[in-house]
N, C-alpha and C positions, 0 to 999 in steps of 0.2 A: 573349847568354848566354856565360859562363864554364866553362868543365869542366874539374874538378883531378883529380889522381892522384898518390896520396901512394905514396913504396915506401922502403924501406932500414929500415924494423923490421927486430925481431930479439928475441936474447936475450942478454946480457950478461951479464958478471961484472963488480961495484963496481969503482969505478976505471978501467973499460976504455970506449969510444967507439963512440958510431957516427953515421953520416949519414944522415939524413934526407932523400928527393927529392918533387920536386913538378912536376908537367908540368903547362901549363897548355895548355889551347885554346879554342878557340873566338874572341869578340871581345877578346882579348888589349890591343888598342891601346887599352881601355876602363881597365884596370887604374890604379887608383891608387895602391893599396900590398897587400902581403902580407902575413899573419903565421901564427902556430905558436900552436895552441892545445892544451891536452889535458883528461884525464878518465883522472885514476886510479880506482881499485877504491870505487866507493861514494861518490864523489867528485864536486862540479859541475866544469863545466868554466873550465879558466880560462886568461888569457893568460899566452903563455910569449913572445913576440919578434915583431917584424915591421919590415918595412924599406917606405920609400918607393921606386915604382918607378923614379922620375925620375930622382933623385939618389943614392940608396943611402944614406938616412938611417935608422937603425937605433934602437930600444927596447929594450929588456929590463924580462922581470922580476924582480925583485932577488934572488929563489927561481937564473936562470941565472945570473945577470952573473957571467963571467970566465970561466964554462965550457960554455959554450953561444956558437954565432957562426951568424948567420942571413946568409945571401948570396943574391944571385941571376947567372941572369944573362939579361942581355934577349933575347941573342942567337935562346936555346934558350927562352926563356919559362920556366924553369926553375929553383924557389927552392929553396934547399936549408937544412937545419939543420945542423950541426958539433956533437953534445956530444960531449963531456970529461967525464972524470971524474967519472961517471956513477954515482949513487946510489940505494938501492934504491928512494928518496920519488920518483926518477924515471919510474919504471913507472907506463904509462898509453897510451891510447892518443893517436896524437898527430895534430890536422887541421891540414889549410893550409886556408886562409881567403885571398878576394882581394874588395877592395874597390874599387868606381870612383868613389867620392865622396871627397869632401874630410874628412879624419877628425880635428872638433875636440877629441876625447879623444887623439888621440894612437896610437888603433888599440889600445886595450887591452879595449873592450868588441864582446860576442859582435853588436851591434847596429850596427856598424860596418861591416860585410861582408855582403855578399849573395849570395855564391858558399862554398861549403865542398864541401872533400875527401871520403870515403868513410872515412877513418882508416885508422893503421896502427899497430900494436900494440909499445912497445919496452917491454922486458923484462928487470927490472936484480938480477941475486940478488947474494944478500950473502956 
């Protein structure tokens, strides 16, 4: 088993940033890749990012790309998000997700992972 802890919500003003954390435990060395998913107001949930554990191979979805950067680091078991520039369609809650299997979509579906976060709520006014 995997156990996440998502933390660095918040609430924002457009245009301004914040970090997203994620702690991971338990059988760690199982992890394949990680990603960032959310669930705005009324909204399914959907992929926002995720890196491979091995090598730090990274995705996006086209909604982040250029303002969003998802990192980790092994050391700390420890995945993080980076937004930028930050818009109010970005409000929602946001999970980390870890998966130990090989993910032939690429880590963009909720069926890919078998570990999720508890959420953490960012909050973007206009």
């Amino acid at each position: 088993q995997v156990q996440l802890v998502e933390s660095g919500g918040g609430l924002v003003q457009a245009g301004g940033s914040l970090r997203l954390s994620c702690a991971a435990s338990g059988r760690t060395f199982s992890i394949y890749a990680m990603g960032w998913f959310r669930q705005g107001p009324g909204k399914e949930r959907e992929f926002v990012s995720r890196i491979r554990w091995s090598d730090g191979r990274t995705y996006y979805a086209e909604s982040v790309q250029g303002r969003f950067t998802i990192s980790r680091n092994n050391t700390k078991n420890t995945l993080y998000l980076q937004m930028d520039s930050l818009r109010p369609e970005d409000t929602a809650v946001y999970y980390c997700a870890a998966g130990a299997r090989y993910q032939s979509s690429g880590g963009r579906y909720r069926r890919e992972y078998g570990y999720w976060g508890q959420g953490t709520q960012a909050t973007v006014s206009s």
